[in-house]
N, CA and C atoms as an extended XYZ file, in Angstrom:
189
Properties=species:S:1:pos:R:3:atomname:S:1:resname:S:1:resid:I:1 pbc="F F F"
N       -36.450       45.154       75.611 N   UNK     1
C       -35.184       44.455       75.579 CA  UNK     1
C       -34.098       45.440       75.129 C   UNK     1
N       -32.811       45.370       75.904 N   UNK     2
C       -32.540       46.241       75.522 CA  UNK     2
C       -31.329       45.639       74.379 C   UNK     2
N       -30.548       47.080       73.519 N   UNK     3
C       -29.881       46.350       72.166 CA  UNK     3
C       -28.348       45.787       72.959 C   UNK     3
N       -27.338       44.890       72.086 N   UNK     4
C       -26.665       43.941       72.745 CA  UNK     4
C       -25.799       45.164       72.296 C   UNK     4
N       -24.985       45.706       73.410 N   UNK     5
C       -23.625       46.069       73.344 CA  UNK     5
C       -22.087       45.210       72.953 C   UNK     5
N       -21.004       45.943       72.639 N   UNK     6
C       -19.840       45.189       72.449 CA  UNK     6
C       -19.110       44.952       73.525 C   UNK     6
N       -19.562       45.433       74.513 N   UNK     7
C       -18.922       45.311       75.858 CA  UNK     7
C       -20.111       43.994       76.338 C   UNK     7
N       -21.048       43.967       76.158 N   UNK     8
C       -21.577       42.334       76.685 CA  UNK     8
C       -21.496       41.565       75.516 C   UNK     8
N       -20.933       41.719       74.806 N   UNK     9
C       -20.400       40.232       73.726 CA  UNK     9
C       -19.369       39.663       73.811 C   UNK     9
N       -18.281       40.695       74.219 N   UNK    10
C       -17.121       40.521       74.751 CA  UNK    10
C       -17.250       39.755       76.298 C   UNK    10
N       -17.956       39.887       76.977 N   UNK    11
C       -18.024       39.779       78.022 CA  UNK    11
C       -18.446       38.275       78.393 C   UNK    11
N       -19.541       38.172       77.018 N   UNK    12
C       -20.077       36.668       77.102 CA  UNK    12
C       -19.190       35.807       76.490 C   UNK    12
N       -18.629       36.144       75.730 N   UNK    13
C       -17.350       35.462       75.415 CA  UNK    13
C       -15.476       35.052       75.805 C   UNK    13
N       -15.896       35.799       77.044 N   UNK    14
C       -14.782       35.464       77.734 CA  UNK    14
C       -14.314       34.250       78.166 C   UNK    14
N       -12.775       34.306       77.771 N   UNK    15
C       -12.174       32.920       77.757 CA  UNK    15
C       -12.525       32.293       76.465 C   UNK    15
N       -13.057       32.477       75.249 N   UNK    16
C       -13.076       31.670       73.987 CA  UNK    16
C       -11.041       31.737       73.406 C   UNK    16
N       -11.079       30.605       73.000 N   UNK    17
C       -10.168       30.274       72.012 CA  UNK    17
C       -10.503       30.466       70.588 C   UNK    17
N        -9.480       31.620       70.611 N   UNK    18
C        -9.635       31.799       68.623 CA  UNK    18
C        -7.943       31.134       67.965 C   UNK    18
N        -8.182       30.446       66.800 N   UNK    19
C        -9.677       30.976       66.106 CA  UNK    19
C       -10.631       30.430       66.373 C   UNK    19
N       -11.761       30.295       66.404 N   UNK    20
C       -13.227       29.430       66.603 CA  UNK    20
C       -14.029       30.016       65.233 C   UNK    20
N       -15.276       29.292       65.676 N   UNK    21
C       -15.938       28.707       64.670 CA  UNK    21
C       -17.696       29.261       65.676 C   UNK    21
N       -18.567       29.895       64.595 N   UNK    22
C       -19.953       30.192       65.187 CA  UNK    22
C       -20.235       28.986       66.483 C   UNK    22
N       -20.179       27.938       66.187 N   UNK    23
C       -20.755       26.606       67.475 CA  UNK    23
C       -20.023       26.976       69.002 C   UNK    23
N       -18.618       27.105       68.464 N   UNK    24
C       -17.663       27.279       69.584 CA  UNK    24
C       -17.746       28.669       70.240 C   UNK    24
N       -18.419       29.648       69.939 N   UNK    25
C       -19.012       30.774       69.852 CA  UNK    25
C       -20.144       30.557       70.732 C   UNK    25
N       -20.576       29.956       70.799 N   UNK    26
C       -22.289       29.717       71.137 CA  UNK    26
C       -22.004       29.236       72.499 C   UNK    26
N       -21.255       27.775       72.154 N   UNK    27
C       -21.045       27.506       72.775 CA  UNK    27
C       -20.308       27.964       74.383 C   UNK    27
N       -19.260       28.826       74.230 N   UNK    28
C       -19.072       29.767       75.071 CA  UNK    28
C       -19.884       30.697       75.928 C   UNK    28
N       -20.681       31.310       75.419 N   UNK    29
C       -21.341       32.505       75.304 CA  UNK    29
C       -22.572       31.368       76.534 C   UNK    29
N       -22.584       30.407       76.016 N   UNK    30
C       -24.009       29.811       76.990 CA  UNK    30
C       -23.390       29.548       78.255 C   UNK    30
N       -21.586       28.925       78.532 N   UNK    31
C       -21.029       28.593       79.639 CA  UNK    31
C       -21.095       30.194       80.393 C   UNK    31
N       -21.108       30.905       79.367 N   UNK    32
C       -21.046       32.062       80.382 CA  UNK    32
C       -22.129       32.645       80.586 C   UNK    32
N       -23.298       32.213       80.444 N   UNK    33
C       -24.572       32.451       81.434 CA  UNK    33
C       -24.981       33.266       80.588 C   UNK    33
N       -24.492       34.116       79.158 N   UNK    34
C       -24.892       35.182       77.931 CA  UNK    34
C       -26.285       34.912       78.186 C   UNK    34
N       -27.089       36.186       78.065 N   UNK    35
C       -28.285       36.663       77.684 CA  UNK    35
C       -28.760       36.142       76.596 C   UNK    35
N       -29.809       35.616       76.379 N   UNK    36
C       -30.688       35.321       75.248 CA  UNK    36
C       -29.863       35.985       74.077 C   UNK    36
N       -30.087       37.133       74.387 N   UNK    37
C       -29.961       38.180       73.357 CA  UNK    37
C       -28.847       38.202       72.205 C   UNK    37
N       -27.554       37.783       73.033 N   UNK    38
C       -26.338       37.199       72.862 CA  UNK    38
C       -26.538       36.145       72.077 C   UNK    38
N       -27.043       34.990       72.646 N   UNK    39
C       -26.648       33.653       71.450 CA  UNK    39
C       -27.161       34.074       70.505 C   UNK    39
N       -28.613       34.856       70.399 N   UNK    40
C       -29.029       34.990       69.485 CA  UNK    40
C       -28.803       35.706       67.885 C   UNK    40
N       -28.196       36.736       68.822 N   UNK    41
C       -26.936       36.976       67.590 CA  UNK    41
C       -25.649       36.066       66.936 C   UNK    41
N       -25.291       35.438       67.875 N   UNK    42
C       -24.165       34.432       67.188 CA  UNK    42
C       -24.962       33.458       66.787 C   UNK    42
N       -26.154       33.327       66.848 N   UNK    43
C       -26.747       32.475       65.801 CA  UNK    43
C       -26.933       32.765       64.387 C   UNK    43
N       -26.618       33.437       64.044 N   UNK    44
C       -27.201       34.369       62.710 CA  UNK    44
C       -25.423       34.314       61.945 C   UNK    44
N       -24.221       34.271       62.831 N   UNK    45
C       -23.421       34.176       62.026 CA  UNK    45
C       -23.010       33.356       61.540 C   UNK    45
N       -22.353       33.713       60.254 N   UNK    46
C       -21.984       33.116       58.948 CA  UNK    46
C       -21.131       31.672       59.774 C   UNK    46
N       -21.244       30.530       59.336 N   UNK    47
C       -19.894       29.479       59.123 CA  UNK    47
C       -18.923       29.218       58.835 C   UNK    47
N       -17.858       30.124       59.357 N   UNK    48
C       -16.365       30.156       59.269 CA  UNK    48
C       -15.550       30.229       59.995 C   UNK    48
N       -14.601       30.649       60.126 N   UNK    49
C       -13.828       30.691       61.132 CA  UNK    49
C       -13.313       32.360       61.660 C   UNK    49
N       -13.918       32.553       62.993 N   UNK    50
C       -13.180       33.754       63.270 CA  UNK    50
C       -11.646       33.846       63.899 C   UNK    50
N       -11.076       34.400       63.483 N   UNK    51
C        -9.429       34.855       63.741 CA  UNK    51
C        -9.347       35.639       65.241 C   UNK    51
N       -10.006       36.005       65.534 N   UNK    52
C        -9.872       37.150       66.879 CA  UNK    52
C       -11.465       37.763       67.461 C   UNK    52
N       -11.526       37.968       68.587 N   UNK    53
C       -12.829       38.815       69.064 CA  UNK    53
C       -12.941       40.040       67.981 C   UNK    53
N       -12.171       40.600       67.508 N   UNK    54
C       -12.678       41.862       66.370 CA  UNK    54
C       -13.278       41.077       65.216 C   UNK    54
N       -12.552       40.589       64.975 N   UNK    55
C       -13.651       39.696       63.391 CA  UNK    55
C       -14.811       39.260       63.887 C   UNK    55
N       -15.172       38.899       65.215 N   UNK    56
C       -16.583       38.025       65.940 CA  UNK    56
C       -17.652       39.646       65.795 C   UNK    56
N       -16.560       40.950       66.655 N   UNK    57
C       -17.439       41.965       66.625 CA  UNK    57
C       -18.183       42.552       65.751 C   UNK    57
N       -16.978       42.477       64.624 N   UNK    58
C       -17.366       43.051       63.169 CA  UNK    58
C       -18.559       42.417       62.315 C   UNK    58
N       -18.894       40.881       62.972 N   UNK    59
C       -19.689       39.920       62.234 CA  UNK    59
C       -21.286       40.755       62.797 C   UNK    59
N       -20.849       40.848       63.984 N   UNK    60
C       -22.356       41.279       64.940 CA  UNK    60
C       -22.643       42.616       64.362 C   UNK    60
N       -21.872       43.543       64.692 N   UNK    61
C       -22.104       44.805       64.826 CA  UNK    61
C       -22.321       45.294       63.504 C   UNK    61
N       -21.371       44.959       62.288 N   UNK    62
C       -21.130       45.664       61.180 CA  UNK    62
C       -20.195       46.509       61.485 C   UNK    62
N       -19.089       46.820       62.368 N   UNK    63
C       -17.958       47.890       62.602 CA  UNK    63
C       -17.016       47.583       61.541 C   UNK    63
């Protein structure tokens, strides 16, 4: 398997409205057909609210 890039997180998340929230996150990411691999990481994040795709990245990646 290979590891989830920021260019396919971004990608699976296209078209989200921020700020959002991990569900609304997920939720997205599944309309857009995201890889396993994908939700599976936005499953793991925290319950709050993200402000922008960089705060979503920073949650995943650690950047």
């Amino acid at each position: 398997m290979a590891r989830l890039s920021p260019v396919d997180l971004q990608k699976a998340l296209s078209g989200a409205d921020y700020p959002t929230d991990r569900d609304k996150l997920m939720e997205r990411a599944k309309r857009n057909h995201a890889p396993k691999e994908v939700t599976e990481e936005l499953s793991h994040l925290q319950k709050k609210t993200y402000e922008n795709p960089a705060e979503v990245s920073k949650a995943v990646f650690g950047e």
